[in-house]
C-alpha positions as CSV (number, residue, x, y, z in Angstrom):
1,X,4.7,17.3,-12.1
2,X,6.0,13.8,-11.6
3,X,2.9,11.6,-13.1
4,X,1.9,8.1,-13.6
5,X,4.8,6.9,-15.8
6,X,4.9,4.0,-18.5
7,X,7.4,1.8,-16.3
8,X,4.3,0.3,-14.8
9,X,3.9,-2.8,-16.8
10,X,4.8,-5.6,-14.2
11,X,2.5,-7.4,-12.4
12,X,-0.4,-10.8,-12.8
13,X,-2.5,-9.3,-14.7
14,X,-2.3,-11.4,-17.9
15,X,-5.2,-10.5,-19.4
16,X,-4.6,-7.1,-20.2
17,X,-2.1,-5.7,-22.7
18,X,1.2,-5.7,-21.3
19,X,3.2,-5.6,-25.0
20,X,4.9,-2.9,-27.3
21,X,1.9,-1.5,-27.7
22,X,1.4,-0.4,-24.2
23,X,3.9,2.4,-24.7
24,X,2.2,3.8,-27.4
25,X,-1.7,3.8,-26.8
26,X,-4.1,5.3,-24.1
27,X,-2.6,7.2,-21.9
28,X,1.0,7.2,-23.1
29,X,0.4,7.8,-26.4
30,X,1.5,11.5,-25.8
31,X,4.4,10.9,-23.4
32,X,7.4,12.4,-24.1
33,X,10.9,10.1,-23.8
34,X,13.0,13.3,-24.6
35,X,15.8,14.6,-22.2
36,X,13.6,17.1,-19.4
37,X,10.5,16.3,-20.5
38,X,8.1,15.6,-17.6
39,X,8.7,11.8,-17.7
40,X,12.5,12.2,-18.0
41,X,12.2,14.5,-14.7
42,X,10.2,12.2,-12.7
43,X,12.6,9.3,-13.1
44,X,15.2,12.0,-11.9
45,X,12.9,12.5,-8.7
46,X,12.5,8.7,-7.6
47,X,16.1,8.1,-8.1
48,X,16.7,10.8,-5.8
49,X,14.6,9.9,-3.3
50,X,15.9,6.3,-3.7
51,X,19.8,7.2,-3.2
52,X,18.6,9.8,-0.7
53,X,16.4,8.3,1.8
54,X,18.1,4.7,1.3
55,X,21.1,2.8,1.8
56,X,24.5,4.6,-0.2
57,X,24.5,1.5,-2.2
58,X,23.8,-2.3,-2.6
59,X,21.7,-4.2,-5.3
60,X,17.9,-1.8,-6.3
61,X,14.9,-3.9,-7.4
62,X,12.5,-2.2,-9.8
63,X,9.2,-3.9,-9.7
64,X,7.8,-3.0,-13.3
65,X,10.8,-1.3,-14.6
66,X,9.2,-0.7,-18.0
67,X,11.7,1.1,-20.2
68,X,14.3,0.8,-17.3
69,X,15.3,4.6,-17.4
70,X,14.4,4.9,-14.1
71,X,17.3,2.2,-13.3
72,X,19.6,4.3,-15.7
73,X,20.0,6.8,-13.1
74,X,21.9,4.4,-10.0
75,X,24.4,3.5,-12.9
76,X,25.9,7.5,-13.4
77,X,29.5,7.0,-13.8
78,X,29.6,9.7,-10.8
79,X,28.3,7.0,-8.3
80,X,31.1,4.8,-9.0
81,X,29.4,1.5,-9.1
82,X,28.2,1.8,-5.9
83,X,24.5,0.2,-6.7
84,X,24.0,-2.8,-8.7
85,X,20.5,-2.8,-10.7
86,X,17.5,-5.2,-11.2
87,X,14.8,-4.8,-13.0
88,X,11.5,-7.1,-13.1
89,X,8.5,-6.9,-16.0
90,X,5.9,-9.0,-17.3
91,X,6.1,-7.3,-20.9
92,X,9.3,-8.8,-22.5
93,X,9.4,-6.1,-25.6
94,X,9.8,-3.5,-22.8
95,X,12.6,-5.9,-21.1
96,X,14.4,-5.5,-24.8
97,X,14.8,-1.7,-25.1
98,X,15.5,-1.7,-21.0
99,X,18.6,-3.6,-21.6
100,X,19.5,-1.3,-24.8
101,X,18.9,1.9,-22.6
102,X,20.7,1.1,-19.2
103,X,23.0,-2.2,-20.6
104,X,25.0,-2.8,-17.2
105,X,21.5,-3.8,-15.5
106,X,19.8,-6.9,-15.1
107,X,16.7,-7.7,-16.2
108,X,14.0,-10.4,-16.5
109,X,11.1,-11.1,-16.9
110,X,8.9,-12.2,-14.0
111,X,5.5,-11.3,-12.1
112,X,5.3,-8.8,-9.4
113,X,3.4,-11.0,-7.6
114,X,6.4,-13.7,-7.6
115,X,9.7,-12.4,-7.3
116,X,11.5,-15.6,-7.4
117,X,14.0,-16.8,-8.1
118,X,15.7,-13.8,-6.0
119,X,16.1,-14.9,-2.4
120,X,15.6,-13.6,1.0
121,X,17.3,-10.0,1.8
122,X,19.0,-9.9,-1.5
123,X,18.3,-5.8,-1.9
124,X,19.2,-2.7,-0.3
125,X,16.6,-0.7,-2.0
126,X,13.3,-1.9,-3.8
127,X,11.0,0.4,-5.4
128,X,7.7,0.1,-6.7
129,X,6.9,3.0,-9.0
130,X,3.0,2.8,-10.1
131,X,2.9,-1.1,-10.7
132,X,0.5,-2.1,-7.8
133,X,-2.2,-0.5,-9.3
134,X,-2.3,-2.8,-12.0
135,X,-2.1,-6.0,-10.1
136,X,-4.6,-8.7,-9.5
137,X,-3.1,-9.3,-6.3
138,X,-0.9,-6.2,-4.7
139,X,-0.9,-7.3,-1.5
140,X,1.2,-10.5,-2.8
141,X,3.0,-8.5,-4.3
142,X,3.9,-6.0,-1.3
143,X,5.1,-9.7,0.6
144,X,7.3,-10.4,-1.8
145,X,9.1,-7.3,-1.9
146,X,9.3,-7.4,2.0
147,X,10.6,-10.7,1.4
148,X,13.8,-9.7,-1.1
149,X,14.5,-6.6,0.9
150,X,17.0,-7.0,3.7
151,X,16.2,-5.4,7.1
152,X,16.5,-2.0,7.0
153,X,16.5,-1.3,3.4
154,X,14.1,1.1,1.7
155,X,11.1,0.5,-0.4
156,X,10.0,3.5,-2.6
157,X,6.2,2.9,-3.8
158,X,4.0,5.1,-5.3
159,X,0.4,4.7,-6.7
160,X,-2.7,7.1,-7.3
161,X,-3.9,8.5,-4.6
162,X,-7.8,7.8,-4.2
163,X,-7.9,10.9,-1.2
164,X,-7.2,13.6,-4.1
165,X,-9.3,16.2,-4.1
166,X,-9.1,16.7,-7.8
167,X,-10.5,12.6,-8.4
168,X,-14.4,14.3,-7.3
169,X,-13.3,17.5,-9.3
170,X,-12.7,15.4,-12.2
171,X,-14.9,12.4,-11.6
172,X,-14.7,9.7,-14.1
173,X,-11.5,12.0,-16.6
174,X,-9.4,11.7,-12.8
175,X,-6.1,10.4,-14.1
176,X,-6.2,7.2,-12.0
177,X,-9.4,5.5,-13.8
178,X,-7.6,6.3,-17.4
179,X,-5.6,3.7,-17.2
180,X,-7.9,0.3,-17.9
181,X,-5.3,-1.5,-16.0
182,X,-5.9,0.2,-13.1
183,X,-7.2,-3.1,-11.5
184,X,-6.7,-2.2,-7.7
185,X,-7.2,1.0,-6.8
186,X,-6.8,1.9,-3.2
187,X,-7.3,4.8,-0.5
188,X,-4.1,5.4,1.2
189,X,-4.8,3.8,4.4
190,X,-5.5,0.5,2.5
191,X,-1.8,0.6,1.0
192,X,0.0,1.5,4.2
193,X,-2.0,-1.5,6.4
194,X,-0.5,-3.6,3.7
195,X,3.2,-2.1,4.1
196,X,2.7,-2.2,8.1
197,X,1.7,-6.0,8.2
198,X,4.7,-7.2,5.6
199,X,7.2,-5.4,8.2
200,X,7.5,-2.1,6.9
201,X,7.6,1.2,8.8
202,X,6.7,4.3,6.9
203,X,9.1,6.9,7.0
204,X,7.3,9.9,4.8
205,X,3.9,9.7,3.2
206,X,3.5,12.5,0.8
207,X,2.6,13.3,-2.7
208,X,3.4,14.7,-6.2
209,X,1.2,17.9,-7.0
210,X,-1.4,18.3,-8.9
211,X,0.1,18.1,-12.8
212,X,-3.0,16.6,-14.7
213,X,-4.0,19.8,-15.6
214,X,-6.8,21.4,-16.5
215,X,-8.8,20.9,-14.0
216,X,-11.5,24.4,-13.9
217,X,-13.4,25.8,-16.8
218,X,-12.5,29.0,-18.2
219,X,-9.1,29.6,-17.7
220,X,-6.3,28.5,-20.5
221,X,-5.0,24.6,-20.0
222,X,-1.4,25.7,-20.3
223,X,-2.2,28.6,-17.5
224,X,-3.0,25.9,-15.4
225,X,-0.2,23.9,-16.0
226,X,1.8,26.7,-14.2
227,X,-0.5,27.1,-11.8
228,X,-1.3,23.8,-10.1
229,X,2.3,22.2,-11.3
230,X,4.7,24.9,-10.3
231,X,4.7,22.6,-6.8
232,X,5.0,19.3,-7.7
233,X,8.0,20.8,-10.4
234,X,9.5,22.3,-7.5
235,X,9.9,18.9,-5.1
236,X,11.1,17.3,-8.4
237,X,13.8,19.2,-9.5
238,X,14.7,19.9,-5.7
239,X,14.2,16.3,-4.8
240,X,11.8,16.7,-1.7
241,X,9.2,15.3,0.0
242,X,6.9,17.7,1.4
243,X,4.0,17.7,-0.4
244,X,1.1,16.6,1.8
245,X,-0.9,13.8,0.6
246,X,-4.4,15.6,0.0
247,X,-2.4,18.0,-2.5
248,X,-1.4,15.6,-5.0
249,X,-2.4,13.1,-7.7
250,X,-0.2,10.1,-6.3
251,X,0.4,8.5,-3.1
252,X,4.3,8.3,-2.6
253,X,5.8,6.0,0.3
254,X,9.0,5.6,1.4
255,X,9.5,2.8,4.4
256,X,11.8,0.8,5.8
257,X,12.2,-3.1,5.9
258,X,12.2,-3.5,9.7
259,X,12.3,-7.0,12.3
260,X,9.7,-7.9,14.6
């Protein structure tokens, strides 16, 4: 259920179209903003796993925060100011409507790849939704977001997930290559040696279901909507993490900053 999302427009890749159009062609063009649609709920689910499985409150870095409605969710009057919220992007025009939609954040532009001016150990929680992916460099970028986080705060990153089954179901219509600025696609292992030599320790590797539906002939595409996304809607709305890797579309990390 929980799918590559539009907030992943950060990173070095200049030459591609990180604008306002980005929002509204290719693979976005039929994404839904509205309260429960799919994209609302998957904003839901990181910021759950964020306040869960991190620190009960600090500063939070979003790499790439797009739209920022991912943000939106650590500012809920409920939480009482308890988190104070970042958000970096290359595309500016997305910076604009991010500071309409959450207006107690902060926000500026700046590459993925070079996160400063912010200094050593300013965040409790940094999280990388589907940005490295697009990035000329991700492994630069994986330093720097070691660098920013203090000890034993939480990174949250997620990216496609190369080991899916359904990418040599679907060959070359796999969500991951529709993307044109997928630039560095990975298999798993790749992305977790790069965590594990920038000092971070995973502490659940899982995935998000399989909601890029349809993915058999002869049988309805809304059937298999149900079908295949009635898991990944589940850990969503629940907020888990149980899903194994192999059974999803997206590779989801959560690890701690840790010393040597």
């Amino acid at each position: 259920m929980v799918e590559r999302q539009p907030e992943a427009t950060s990173g070095g890749a200049q030459n591609h179209p990180f604008d306002e159009s980005y929002f509204r062609v290719g693979p976005y063009a039929r994404v839904s903003f509205a309260r429960y649609s799919q994209y609302w709920w998957s904003n839901r689910f990181y910021a759950t796993l964020a306040r869960k499985h991190g620190p009960r409150g600090g500063r939070v870095l979003e790499v790439g925060c797009g739209l920022g409605h991912l943000l939106g969710w650590f500012t809920a009057p409920r939480l009482g100011g308890r988190y104070q919220v970042f958000g970096t992007d290359i595309n500016a025009p997305a910076l604009t409507e991010a500071r309409r939609n959450v207006p107690q954040g902060n926000f500026l532009v700046m590459s993925a790849e070079n996160l400063r001016p912010f200094e050593d150990g300013t965040f409790a929680i940094v999280i990388a939704k589907h940005v490295v992916e697009h990035l000329p460099n991700p492994e630069k970028a994986i330093a720097e977001m070691s660098r920013v986080l203090a000890p034993g705060g939480m990174l949250l990153l997620a990216t496609p997930n190369l080991d899916s089954p359904m990418r040599g179901l679907k060959k070359e219509k796999w969500i991951g290559y529709q993307d044109p600025t997928h630039i560095s696609l990975k298999r798993p292992g790749e992305w977790l040696a790069y965590l594990r030599k920038y000092q971070f320790k995973p502490r659940k590797v899982f995935s998000d279901g399989f909601w890029d539906a349809p993915y058999v002939r002869g049988i309805p595409s809304k059937l298999q909507k149900v079908i295949f996304g009635v898991p990944g809607g589940l850990q969503a709305v629940l907020g888990w993490s149980i899903i194994p890797l192999r059974m999803g579309e997206s590779l989801i990390v959560i690890a701690e900053k840790v010393t040597r």
